[in-house]
Every structure is written in structure tokens, then in C-alpha cells.
N, C-alpha and C positions, 0 to 999 in steps of 0.2 A: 925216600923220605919217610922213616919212619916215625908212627902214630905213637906219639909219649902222653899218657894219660896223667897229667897234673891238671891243679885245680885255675890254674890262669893261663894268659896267652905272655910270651916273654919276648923280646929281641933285644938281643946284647948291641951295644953301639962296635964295639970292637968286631963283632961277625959282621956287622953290617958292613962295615970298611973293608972285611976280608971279601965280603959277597962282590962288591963293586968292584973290586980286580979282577975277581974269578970273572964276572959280566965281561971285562972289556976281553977276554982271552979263550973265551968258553961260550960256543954254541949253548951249550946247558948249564947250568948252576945245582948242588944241593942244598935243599933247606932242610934244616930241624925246625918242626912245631911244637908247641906243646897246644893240648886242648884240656880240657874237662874229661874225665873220667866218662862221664857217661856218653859222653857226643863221640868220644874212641870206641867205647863201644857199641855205639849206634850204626858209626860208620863201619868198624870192621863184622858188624851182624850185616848189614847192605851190601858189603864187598862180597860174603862167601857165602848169600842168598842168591847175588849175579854173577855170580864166579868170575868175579874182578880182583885184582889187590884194594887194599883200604887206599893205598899210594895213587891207584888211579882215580878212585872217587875223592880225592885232598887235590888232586892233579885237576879234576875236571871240574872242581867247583873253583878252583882258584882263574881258570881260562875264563871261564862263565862270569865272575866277577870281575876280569878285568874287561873283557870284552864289552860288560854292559856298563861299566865306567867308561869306556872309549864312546860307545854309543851317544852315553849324555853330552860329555862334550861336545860332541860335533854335532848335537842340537842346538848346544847352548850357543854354537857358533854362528850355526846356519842362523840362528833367533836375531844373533848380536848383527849378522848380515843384513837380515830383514827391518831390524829396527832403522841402520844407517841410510837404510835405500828409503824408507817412510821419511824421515829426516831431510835427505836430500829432494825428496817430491815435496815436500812442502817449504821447504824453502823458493824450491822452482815456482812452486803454488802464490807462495808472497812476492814474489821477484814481479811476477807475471801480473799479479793484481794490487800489487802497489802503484807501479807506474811500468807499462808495457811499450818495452822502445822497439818492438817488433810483433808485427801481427800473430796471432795462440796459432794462426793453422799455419805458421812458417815452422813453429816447435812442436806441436805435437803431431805424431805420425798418424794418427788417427783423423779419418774424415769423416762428417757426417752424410750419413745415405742421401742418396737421389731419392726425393718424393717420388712415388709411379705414377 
């Protein structure tokens, strides 16, 4: 993946449609970036200060960024989880104290202690 130091970031829709065949047939894909001049060469001064390519640190930041978008997601899910289970106890909560056609300690698993 080579570092093209122009002054904005581009994606052609036509590569995009080519990328998405290459995806369905290819363990791996090639992209072309373009960046900022100076962030090309911020990166390739980083690369051959850790005697890396500039390709692995566009490589390693691009995993890092997907990986902590995958992370929010499945917060936002386990959240949207949390929110339906509070929903459904409080429904259970009005069901039970509107008019209760069965005794709370037949539903709830919880018992209260034996005095000592």
C-alpha cells in the first residue's frame, strides 16, 4: 500500500466496486491512500525510526481503527440489551402491582432470609 503524499483523502466509487470483487475472492485486498504531505511524512519518519515499513504503520492503524469501531458496537449492543431487560422488569414490576393474580414469591426466585 503505497504512501501518496497529496493534500486530501480520495476513494474513486469505481475502485470501490472493483475492491468489493477483489473482497469476495481474496484473503487480502490492495488499497491506494492518498494523505497529506506532511502526515506521509510523519509516517514514513515513524516507519524508519522503528525499522518498519510506512505500509505497516497505515496497516496497523487501519486494524486499530477497525477493531475499536467493532468494540463500540457491541457496547452499543450489549447497552440496547440492557436497556430491553430494564423494560421487561418493569413491566413485570406493573403487571405484578397493578393487579397480581399470583403470589410475588411464586415469581420471584429470590427469598427473603430467616430472622436468627
Amino acid at each position: 500500500m503505497p504512501i501518496v503524499p497529496l493534500g486530501s483523502i480520495f476513494v474513486s466509487t469505481s475502485a470501490m466496486r472493483q475492491v468489493e470483487i477483489q473482497m469476495a475472492t481474496r484473503k487480502t485486498v490492495r488499497f491506494s491512500i492518498e494523505i497529506a504531505a506532511d502526515l506521509a511524512a510523519a509516517v514514513a519518519s515513524a516507519a524508519s525510526t522503528n525499522n518498519v515499513t510506512a505500509e505497516d504503520i497505515v496497516n496497523d492503524c487501519l486494524r486499530q481503527q477497525f477493531e475499536t469501531a467493532l468494540r463500540y458496537r457491541v457496547l452499543l449492543q450489549r447497552q440496547d440489551d440492557v436497556d430491553e431487560a430494564l423494560i421487561e422488569l418493569a413491566r413485570l414490576i406493573g403487571r405484578l402491582s397493578a393487579a397480581p393474580g399470583e403470589v410475588q414469591e411464586n415469581i420471584c426466585r429470590y427469598r427473603p432470609g430467616n430472622d436468627r
